[in-house]
N, C-alpha and C positions, 0 to 999 in steps of 0.2 A: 055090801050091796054092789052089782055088776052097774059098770058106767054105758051108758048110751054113745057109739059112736056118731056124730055129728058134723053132716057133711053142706058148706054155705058155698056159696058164689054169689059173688059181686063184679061186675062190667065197670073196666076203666077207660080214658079215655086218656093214655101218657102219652107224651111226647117221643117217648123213646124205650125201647125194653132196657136199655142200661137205668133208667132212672128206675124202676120198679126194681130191678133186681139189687140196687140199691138199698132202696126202702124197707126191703124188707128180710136184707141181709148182713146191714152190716148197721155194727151200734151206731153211728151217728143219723141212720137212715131210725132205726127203731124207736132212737130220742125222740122224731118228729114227731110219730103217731100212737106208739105201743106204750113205752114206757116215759117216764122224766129222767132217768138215766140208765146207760146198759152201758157194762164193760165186759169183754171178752178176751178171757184167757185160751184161746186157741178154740177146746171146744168145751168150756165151762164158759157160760152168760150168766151175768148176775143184771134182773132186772130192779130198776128201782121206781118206785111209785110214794110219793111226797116228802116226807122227812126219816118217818119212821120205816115204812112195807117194803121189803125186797124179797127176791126169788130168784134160786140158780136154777138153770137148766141146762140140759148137753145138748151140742148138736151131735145129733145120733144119724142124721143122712143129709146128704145133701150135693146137690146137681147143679152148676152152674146155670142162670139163666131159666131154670125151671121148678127147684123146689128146694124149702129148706123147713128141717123135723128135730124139732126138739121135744125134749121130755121132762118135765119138772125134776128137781134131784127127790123132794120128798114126796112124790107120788109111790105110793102104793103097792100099783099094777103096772106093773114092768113095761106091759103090751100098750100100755094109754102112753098117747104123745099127741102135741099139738103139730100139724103141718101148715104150709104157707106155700101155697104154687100156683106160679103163673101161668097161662096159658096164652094163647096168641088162637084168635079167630081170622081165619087164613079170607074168611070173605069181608067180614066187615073193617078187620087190619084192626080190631078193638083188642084191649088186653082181659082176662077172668081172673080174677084173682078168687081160689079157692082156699078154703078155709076146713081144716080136717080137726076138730079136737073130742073130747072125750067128757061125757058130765052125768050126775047122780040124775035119774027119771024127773026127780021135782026140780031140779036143776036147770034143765035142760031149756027154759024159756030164759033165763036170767042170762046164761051164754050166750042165747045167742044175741039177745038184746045187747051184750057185753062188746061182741061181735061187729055188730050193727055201728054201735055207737065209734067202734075203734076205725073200722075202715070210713068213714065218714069223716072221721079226725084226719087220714091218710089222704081223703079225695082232696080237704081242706088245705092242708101242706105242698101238698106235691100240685093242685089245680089239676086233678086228677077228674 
C-alpha cells in the first residue's frame, strides 16, 4: 500500500535560529525532544526510544540552517523520508518549523498526533 505524503507546520518563538538548528540537527539537540538517545555515525543515526526500541536512519540531505532529511534504513519505499526545516517569517521574525514525513491512509492521524505531541516536547525543552 502507497504512503500518504504528510505535510505539518508549527510557529516557534526561539531565541535565536542557531538554537533550532540545533535542536533539530544535532543528537544532543534530538535527545531533548525526538528521541531518549541518538548517536551519529556521520550520516547513519541510530534513534533510541526506552530500553528496548531503536531505529537507524541516513541523512540523505541537508542545508545548514534550513533543512535536515532523513530516511529510515528499513523503510520500504526508497522515495519516503522524514524532513525537518525551519523557516524564518521575515515579518513577524517567528521561526516554522515544517515537518515533511510519509504514513499508510489509516495511519495518517496517528503521525501526526505523533507529530503534535513531539514538537510540543521541543516548545517544552528549548521554551520555544
Amino acid at each position: 500500500m502507497k504512503k500518504e505524503k504528510i505535510h505539518l507546520e508549527y510557529l516557534l518563538n526561539p531565541s535565536s535560529k542557531n538554537l533550532i538548528w540545533s535542536a533539530i540537527s544535532t543528537p544532543t539537540g534530538l535527545e531533548e525532544w525526538f528521541a531518549d538517545k541518538v548517536l551519529s555515525d556521520d550520516k547513519i543515526v541510530t534513534f533510541f526510544w526506552g530500553k528496548t526500541e531503536s531505529k537507524r536512519a541516513e541523512i540523505i540531505a541537508i542545508r545548514a540552517y534550513s533543512y535536515i532529511r532523513f530516511r529510515w534504513l528499513d523503510e520500504e519505499h526508497e522515495r519516503d523520508y522524514f524532513e525537518i526545516k525551519m523557516n524564518n517569517s521575515e515579518l513577524t521574525n517567528d521561526f516554522v518549523i515544517e515537518v515533511i514525513d510519509f504514513a499508510l491512509p489509516d495511519e495518517v492521524d496517528d503521525l501526526k498526533e505523533l507529530w503534535d505531541s513531539q514538537i510540543d516536547t521541543l516548545r517544552r525543552a528549548y521554551g520555544f
